[in-house]
N, C-alpha and C positions, 0 to 999 in steps of 0.2 A: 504494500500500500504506500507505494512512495517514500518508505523511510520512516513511518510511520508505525506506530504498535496497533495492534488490531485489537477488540476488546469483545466481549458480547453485548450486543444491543441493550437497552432497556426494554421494559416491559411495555410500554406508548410509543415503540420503534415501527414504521414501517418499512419494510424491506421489498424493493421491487427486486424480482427476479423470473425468469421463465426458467420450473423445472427441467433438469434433461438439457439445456440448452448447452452444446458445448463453450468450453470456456474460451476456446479459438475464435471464435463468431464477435463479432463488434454489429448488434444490430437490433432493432426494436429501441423504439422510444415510446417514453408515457405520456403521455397527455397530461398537462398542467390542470386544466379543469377535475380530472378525477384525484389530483392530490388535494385540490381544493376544496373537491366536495365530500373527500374523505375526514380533513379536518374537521369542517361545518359541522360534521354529521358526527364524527369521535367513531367512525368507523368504516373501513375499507371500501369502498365501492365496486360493484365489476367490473374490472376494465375492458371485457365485452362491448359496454354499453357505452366507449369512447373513441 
């Protein structure tokens, strides 16, 4: 991580990631609106629905 110590998340962490997705792959982006309305909302959204 850059030089950087890696730590476990906290418990209010969200973590994007697509299981299975090799780690070689540079691809998929989120959509800003579903972190936002994860927020709003104090809970994950589909991201399906973005």
């Amino acid at each position: 991580a850059f030089g950087g110590k890696l730590t476990m998340p906290g418990e209010e962490t969200i973590i994007f990631s697509e299981p299975g997705r090799p780690a070689t792959t540079n691809h998929g982006r989120f959509h800003i609106q579903c972190l936002h309305d994860s927020i709003v909302a104090r809970q994950f959204q589909d991201l399906e629905q973005y």
